[in-house]
C-alpha positions in Angstrom: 47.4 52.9 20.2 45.8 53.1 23.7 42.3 55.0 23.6 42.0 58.4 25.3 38.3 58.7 27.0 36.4 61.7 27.8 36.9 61.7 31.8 40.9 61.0 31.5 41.5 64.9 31.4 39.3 65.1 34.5 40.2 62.2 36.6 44.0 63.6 35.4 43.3 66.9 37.1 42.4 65.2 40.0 45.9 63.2 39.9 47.7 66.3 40.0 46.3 68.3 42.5 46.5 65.5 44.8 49.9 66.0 43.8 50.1 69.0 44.6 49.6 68.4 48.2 53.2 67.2 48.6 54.9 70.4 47.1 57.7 71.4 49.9 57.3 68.0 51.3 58.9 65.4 49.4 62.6 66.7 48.5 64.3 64.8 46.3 61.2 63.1 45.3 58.6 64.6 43.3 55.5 65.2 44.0 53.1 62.7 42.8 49.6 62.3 42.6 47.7 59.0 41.8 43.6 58.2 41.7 42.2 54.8 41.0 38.9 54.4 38.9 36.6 51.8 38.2 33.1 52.5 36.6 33.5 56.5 36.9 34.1 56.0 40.7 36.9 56.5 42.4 37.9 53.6 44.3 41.5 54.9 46.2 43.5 57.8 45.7 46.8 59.0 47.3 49.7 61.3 46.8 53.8 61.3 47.9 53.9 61.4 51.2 56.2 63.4 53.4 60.1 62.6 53.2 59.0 61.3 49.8 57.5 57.9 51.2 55.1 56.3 50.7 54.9 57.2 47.5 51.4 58.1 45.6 51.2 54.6 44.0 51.4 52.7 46.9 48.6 55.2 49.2 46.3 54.7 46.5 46.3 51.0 46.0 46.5 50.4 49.8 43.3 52.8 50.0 41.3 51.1 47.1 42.1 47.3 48.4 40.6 44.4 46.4 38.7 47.2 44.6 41.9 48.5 42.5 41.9 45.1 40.2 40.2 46.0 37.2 40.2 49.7 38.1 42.3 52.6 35.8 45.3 54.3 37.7 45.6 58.2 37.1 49.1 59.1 37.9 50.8 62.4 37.6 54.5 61.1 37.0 55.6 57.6 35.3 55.7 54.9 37.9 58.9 54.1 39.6 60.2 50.6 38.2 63.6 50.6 40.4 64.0 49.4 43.8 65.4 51.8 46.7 63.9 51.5 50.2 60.7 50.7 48.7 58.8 48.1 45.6 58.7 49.3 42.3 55.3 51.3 41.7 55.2 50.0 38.8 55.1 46.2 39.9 52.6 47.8 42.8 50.1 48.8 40.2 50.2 45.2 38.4 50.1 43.1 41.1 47.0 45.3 42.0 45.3 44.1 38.8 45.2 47.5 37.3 44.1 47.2 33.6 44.9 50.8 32.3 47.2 53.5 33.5 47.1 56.7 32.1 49.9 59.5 32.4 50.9 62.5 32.7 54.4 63.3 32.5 57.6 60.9 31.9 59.9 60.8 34.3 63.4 62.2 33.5 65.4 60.1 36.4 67.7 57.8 33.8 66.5 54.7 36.5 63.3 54.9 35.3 62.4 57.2 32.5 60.5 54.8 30.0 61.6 52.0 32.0 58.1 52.2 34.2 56.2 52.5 30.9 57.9 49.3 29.6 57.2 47.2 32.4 53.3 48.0 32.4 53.4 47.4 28.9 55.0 44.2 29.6 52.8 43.1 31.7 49.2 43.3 29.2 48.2 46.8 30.7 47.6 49.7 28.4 49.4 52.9 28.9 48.5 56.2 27.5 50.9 58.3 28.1 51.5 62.8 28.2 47.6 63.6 29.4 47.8 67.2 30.4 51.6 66.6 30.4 52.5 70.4 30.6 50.6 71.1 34.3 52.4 68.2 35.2 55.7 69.2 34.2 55.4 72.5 35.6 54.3 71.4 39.2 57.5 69.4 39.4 59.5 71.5 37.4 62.4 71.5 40.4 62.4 68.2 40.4 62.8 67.7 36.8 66.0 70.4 36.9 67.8 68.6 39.6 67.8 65.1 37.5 68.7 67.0 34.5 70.8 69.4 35.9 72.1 68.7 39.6 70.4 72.1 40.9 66.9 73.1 42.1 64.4 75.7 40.4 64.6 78.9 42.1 61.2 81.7 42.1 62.1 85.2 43.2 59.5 86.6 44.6 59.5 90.7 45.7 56.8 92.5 46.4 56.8 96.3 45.3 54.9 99.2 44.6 53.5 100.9 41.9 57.4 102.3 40.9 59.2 99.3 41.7 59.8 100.3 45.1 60.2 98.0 48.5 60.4 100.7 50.8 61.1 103.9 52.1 64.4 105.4 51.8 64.7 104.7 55.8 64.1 100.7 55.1 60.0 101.0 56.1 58.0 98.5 53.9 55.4 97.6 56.9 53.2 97.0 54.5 53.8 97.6 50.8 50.9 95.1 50.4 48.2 93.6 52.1 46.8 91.1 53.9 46.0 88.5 51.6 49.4 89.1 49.4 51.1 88.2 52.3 49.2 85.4 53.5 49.6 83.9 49.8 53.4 84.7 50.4 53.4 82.5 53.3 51.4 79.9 51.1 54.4 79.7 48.2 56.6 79.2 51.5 54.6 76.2 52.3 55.0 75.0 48.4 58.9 75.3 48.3 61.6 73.5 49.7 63.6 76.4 50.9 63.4 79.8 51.5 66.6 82.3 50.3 67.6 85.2 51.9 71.3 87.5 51.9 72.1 87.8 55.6 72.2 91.5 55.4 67.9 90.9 55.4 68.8 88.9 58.9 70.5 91.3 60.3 68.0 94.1 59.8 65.2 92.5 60.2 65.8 89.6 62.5 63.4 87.2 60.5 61.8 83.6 61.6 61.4 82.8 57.7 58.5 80.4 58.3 55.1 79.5 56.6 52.8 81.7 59.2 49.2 80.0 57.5 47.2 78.6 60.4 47.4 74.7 60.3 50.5 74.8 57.4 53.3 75.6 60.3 54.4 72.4 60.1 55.3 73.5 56.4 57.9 75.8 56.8 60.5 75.6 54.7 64.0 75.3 55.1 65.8 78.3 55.4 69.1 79.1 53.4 71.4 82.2 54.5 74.1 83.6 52.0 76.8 84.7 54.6 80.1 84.5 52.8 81.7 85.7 56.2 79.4 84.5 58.8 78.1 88.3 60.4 75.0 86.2 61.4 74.2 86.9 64.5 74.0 83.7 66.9 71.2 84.3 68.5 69.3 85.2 65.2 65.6 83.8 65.3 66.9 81.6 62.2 69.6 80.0 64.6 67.4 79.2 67.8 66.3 75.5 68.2 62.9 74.7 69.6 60.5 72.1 68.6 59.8 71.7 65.0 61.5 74.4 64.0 62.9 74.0 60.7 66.4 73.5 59.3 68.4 76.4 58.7 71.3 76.2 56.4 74.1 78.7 56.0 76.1 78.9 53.0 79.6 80.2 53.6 83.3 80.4 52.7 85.1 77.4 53.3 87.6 78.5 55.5 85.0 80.8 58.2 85.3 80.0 61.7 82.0 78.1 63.0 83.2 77.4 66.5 81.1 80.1 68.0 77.5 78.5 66.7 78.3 75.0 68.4 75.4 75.3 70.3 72.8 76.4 67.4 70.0 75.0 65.1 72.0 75.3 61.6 74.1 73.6 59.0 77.1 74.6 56.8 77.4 74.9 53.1 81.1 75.1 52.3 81.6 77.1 49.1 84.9 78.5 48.0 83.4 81.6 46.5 79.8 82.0 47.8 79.1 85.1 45.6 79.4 82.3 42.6 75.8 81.2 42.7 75.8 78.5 40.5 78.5 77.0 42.7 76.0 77.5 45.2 73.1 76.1 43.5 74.8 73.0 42.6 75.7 72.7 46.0 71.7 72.8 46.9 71.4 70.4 44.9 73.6 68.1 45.9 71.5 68.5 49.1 68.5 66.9 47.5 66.6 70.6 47.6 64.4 71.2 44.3 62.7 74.0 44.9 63.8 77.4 46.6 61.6 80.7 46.8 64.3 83.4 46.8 63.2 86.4 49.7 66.2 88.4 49.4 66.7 91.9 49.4 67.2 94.0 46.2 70.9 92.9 46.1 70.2 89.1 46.2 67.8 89.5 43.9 69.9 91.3 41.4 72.6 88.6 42.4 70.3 85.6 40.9 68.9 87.8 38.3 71.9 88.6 36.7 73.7 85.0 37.1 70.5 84.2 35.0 69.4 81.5 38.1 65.5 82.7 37.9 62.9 80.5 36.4 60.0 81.9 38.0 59.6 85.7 38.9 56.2 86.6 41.3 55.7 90.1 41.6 53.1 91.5 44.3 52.5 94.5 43.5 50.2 97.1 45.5 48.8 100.4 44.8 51.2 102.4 45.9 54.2 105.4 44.9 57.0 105.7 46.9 59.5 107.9 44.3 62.6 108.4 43.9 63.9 108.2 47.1 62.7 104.6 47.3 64.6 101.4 48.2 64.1 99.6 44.0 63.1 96.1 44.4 66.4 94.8 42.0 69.7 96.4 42.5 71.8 97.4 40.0 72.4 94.8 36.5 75.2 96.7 35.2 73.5 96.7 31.6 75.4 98.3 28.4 72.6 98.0 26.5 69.1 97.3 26.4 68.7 93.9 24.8 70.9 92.5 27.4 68.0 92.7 29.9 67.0 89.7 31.3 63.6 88.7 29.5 60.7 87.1 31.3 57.8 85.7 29.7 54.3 86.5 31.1 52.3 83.2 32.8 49.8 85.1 34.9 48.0 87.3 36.6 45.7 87.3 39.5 44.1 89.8 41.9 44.6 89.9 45.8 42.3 92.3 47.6 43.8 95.7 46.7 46.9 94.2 45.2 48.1 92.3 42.1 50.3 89.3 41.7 52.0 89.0 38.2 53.9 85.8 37.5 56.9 85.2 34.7 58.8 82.5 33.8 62.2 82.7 31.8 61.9 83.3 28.5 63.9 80.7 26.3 
């Protein structure tokens, strides 16, 4: 059995936040991290590039040269061993000359899950496999879902006050929280592949949806509007084209008339019944999406809640009351009876100036 060594943990680490650099980037690829080592130096490192090419494998050995033969490859996710528009990884890494590869997670895609193992193997180079396989996992967790499942991971993210509350009973929430909540907002926008929102949040608030972090603009997401009868507005900020401005997609019925946006920056999701949301999550990922970070207002979010869509819940929460009177950041669940509540299981908890962020994952 292949030996573990003391520094495969760290050099591991580094694999997979390299990897974490292509989060929002690489849709349908996964992000993918990859550091070659020889004599406790690194020699080349890389990680999935945008569009999901190169991919991590290849950026490393290009970097490291002559100097990868002999040298121990790090990778966050089982190298590819089937051909698409590029070379097997895995055939990268031994024509390279690497003599060990250590891994993290397997991947789950049936053209390639064990198959990338086997063909190192084959080859004379040893393999240790599921180092810090959990982190992994979770950092490609929407890529993982859409292989197994055909639809992406969804986070719903609200941020609330003290009572639950997003704002006054007149619609004001400028600001339930502060500056760096918000700013590390616009960071999880740069770390998805699409942002969610109902349309009734367009229409009040007229957003641009977009990753506002100085140097991450180029980040934004893509922006997905549930608008079963199209009362977006066309000249929306979400509709305008300009340069670089990012996709918008509009999920709709079927049968609405589209004529009038002709002349705009968007796409069209047909679905029958667009309040079914797992028809409409299926239908994202059929677009190759496998992440989305659901914005919606208190209806949305009771929408995904209750179609039990969640995996990840982030809850800013600030210092405030509102009472009563207050708009409740999750509309109504229609619940008989307590132990019918949806149940979220506590990962974290971190502090952001004056505010809190709390994070849950689905509880199985």
């Amino acid at each position: 059995m292949p030996g573990v060594h003391l520094s495969d943990e760290k050099w591991m680490r580094v694999a997979i936040g390299l990897a974490r650099r292509g989060l929002g980037q690489v849709a349908p690829n996964p992000a993918v991290g990859c550091v070659l080592v020889k004599d406790d130096t690194v020699v080349g490192r890389g990680w999935t590039q945008p569009g999901g090419r190169p991919h991590a494998e290849t950026e490393a050995l290009g970097a490291a040269g002559s100097a990868a033969n002999g040298a121990t490859a790090y990778v966050s996710l089982e190298p590819c061993s089937h051909t698409t528009k590029t070379p097997p990884c895995a055939d990268a890494l031994i024509k390279a000359g690497v003599v060990r590869v250590v891994l993290a997670a397997t991947d789950p895609d049936p053209r390639v899950s064990g198959q990338g193992i086997a063909k190192l193997e084959s080859a004379g180079i040893e393999v240790l496999k599921s180092v810090l396989d959990p982190e992994a996992s979770e950092l490609n967790a929407g890529f993982f879902k859409r292989v197994v499942k055909g639809q992406p991971c969804f986070t719903l993210k609200t941020a609330a006050t003290l009572d639950g509350k997003i704002a006054l009973a007149n619609g004001d929430s400028k600001w339930i929280t502060g500056e760096r909540a918000r700013s590390f907002g616009h960071l999880m926008r740069a770390e998805h592949d699409a942002i969610l929102v109902g349309v009734n949040t367009v229409i009040a608030d007229n957003p641009s949806l977009t990753c506002r972090i100085h140097g991450l603009e180029h980040r934004s997401p893509v922006r997905i509007i549930l608008d079963s009868h199209l009362r977006i507005r066309v000249d929306a900020t979400v509709m305008m084209s300009r340069p670089g401005a990012p996709r918008t997609i509009i999920v709709t019925n079927a049968n609405s008339d589209k004529t009038r946006f002709t002349n705009c920056n968007v796409e069209f999701i047909n679905v029958e019944t667009p309040h079914d949301l797992k028809a409409v999550a299926k239908a994202l990922g059929d677009t190759g999406i496998t992440s989305v970070l659901v914005e919606g207002g208190a209806k949305v979010a009771a929408s995904f809640v209750s179609a039990g869509l969640v995996d990840n819940l982030c809850v800013f929460s600030s210092g405030k009351l509102i009472g009563n009177s207050g708009l409740n950041a999750v509309g109504d669940l229609n619940l008989a009876a307590l132990p019918d509540a949806p149940h979220f299981t506590p990962k974290g908890i971190r502090r952001l100036g004056p505010d809190m962020l709390a994070t849950y994952r689905k509880a199985e």
